[in-house]
N, C-alpha and C positions, 0 to 999 in steps of 0.2 A: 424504381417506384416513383412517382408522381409527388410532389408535397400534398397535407393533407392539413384540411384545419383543426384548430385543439378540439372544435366540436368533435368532429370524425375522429379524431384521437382517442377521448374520451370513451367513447360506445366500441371504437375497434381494436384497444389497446393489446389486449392478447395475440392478435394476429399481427399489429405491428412490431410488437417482440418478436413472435418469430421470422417475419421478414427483414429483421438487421440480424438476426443470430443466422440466417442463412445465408448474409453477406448482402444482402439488399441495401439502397442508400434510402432511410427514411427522414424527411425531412416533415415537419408540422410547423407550419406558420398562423400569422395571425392576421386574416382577410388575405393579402394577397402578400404580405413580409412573411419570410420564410424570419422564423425565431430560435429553433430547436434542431439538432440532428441526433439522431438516437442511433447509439453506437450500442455493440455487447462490450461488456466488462469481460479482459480477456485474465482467469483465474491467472494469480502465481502464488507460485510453492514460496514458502519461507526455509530458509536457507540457515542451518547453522553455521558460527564459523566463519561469516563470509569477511572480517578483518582481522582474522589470527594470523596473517603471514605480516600484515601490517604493525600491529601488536604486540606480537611476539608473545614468549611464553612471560606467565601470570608471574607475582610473588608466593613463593612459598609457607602460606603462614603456618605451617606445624613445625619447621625448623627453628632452633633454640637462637636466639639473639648473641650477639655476639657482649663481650662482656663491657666494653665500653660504650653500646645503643644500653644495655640493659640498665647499664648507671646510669645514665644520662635521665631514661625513665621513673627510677626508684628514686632519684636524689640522692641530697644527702644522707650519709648513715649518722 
């Protein structure tokens, strides 16, 4: 596709949407400087997990303290 100027931009924006989503190269400049290229936004999924091999497994906070972290905590008696 041809560059186009922000005027022409402006009044054809919906068909230049879908000639970059169909893989077309749209370019809109200003007088004769190309300024812009309009690309699609290509979706991505969100991934759980993706540094639990890096990470490793969590701390387990429901298991009992051991009795000298639990002093440490309570202080003195």
């Amino acid at each position: 596709m041809p560059q186009v100027t922000v005027h022409t931009a402006k009044t054809q924006l919906s068909r230049l949407i879908e000639a970059a989503l169909n893989g077309e190269e749209v370019i809109i400049a200003r007088g004769s400087t190309p300024v812009v290229r309009l690309v699609p936004v290509i979706p991505q999924r969100f991934k759980f997990g993706v540094l639990s091999a890096d990470l490793g497994p969590g701390p387990d906070f429901l298991e009992p303290m051991a009795p000298d972290e639990l002093a440490e905590w309570e202080g003195p008696a």
